[in-house]
Each structure stands twice: as C-alpha cells, then as structure tokens.
C-alpha positions in Angstrom: 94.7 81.2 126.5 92.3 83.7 127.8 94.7 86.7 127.1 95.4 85.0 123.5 91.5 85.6 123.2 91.1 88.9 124.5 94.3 90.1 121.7 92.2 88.1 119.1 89.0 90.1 119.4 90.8 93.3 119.6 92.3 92.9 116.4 88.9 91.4 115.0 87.5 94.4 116.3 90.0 96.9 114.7 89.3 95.4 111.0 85.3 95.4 111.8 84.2 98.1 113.4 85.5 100.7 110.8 83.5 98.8 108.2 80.5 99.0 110.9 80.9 102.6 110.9 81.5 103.8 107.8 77.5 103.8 106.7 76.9 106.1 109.8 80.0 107.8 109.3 78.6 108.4 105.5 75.3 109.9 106.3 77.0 112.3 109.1 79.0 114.1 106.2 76.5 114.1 103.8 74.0 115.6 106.5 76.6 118.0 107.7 77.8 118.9 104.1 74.0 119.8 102.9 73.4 121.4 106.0 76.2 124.1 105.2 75.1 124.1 101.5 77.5 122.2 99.6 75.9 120.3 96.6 77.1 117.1 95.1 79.0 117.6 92.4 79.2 114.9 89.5 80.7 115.0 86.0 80.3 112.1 83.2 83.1 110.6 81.4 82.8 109.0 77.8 85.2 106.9 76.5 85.0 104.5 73.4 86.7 101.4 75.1 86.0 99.6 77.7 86.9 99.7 81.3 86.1 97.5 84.1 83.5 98.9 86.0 82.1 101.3 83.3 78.8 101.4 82.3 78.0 100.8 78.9 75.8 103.7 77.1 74.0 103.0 73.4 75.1 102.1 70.1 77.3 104.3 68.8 77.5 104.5 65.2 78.4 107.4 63.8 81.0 106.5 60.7 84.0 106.3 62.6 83.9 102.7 62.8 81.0 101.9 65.0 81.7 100.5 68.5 80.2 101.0 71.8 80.6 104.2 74.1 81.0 103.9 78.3 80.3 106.6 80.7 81.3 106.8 84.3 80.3 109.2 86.7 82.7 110.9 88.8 81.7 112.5 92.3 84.1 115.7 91.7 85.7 116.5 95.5 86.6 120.4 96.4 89.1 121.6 99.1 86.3 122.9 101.3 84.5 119.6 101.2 87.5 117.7 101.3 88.3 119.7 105.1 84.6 119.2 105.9 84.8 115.4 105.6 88.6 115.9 107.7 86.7 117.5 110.5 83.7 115.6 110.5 85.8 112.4 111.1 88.3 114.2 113.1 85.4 115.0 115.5 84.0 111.3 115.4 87.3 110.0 116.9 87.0 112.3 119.4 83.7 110.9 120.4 84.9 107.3 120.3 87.9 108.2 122.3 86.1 110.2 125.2 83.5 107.3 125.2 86.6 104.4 125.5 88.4 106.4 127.5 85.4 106.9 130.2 84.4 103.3 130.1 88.0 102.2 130.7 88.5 104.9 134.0 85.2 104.4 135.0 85.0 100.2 135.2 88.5 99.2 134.5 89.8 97.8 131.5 89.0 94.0 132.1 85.7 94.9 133.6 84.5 97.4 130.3 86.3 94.7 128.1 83.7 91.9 129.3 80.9 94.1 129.8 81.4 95.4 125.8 81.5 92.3 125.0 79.0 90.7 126.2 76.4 93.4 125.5 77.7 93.1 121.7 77.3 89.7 122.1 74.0 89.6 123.4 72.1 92.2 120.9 74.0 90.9 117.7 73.6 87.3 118.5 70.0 87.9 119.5 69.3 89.8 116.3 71.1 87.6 114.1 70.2 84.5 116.0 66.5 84.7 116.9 64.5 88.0 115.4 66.2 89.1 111.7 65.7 85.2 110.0 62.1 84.8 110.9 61.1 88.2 109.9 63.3 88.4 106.6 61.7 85.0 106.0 58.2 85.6 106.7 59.2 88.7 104.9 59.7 87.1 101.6 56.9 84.6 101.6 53.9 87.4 102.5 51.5 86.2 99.7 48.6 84.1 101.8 49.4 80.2 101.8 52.6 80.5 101.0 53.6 80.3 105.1 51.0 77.5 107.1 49.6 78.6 110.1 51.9 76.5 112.2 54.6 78.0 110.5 53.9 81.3 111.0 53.0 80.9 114.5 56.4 79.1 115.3 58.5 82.3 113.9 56.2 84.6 115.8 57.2 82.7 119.1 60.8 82.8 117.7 60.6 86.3 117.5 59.0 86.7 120.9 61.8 84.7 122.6 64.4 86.8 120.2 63.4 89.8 121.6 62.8 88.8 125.2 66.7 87.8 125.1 67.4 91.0 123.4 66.3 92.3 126.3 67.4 90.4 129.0 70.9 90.6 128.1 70.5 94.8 127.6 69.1 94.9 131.0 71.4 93.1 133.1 74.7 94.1 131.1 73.5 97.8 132.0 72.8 96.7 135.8 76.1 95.1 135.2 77.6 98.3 134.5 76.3 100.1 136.6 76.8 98.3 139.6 80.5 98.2 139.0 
C-alpha cells in the first residue's frame, strides 16, 4: 500500500506542479523578453457576430442593419520571441533536473522522496491550515466592530501558532536533510 501511495503522489505531482509553475514560469519570460527589448505586441479584431469569449464593444448602428460589434485582442507571437520563450523554458528544466537529480544522489531516492514531502507538507498545510484563513478573514472584515476583540485576538494566536509550525517543520526537515 505504501508503494501504491508513493506512485499516487507522483502522478498528483506531475499534473500540479506545472500548474504551480506556470505563474513563475510567466514572469521569467516576460522579465527576460523586456530585458532584451522585445515589446508586447497586440492587434484588435472586430467582428459583427458573436463569439464565445469576445468582448462586446458599443452599439453599432450605422444602416447596415444595426447589430452589435465584438473585439478581441490578440497577443501577436514572432519567431524571435517564440525561441526566447523555447530557451527560457528549456533552461528552467535544466534547473529542476540538476536540483532532482542532486537531491536524489545526494540522500537517496526514498530518503529525498520523504523529506520533499514532508517539507511540502509542512509549509502548505501550515499556510493553508493555520496563517492564510485568519489573515484573509480579518482581511475582509477591517472596518472597526466588525471583528470583537476576542475574535481578533483568537486569529492572532492562530496565526502565531501557524507560523511557529511553519517553522518548526522548515527547521527540522532542513536538519533532516542535512544530517542524511
């Protein structure tokens, strides 16, 4: 059952952590992209019917039968930008390989498997758990006596203990690994 587990979470973790990664994977090109001098490039599309996920412009109303115009914006893609994107996310595997790779000579493979995990575990469960809900919650109710006292207080000690977990678990996953 164990390695039924382990084979679970790896294929949990093959679908997730490209989604994880694609915001930071995002800003990298764009950063890289503006730092060689390549500007966004967008051109607007009319069209006098409507298609899903258009955005519907004015009245239109010129004698031709009336009806509504749409526009769509469209992000136009050149060949050098297209190989600067290739590269950039060429180079990002790289890093995540060399990084695996590393863990898994360095520790083993069982032995980085757990230890990944568990500090994964620890800081999302922690943040998702015990810090993000109070502060998103205290967050949304700001205005004065819309939170008691008691309230408040309570989430702050939440928080406190969130973060004191937080860093438990970071701290002895990283004596963890490197003790092994």
């Amino acid at each position: 059952p164990l390695q039924a587990i382990r084979v679970l979470l790896c294929v949990d973790l093959l679908f997730t952590v490209p989604m994880v990664l694609a915001v930071g994977r995002e800003i990298i090109e764009y950063t890289v992209q503006y730092c060689l001098g390549m500007k966004q490039t967008q051109i607007q599309i009319n069209t006098p019917s409507s298609v899903g996920g258009w955005q519907e412009d004015e009245q239109r109303d010129d004698g031709r039968g009336g009806g509504r115009s749409y526009k769509m914006t469209v992000e136009v893609v050149s060949r050098k930008k297209l190989m600067i994107t290739t590269l950039v996310r060429i180079f990002m595997v790289g890093i995540v390989l060399s990084i695996s790779a590393g863990a898994i000579e360095n520790s083993g493979v069982n032995q980085a498997f757990s230890e990944v995990v568990a500090l994964i575990g620890g800081v999302s469960g922690s943040l998702l758990g015990f810090i993000l809900p109070p502060l998103l919650y205290m967050n949304a109710y700001k205005e004065p006596g819309e939170i008691g006292a008691l309230s408040r207080a309570i989430m702050i000690a939440i928080v406190t203990i969130g973060f004191g977990l937080l860093g438990s678990t970071t701290y002895f996953t990283a004596k963890s690994m490197a003790h092994s």
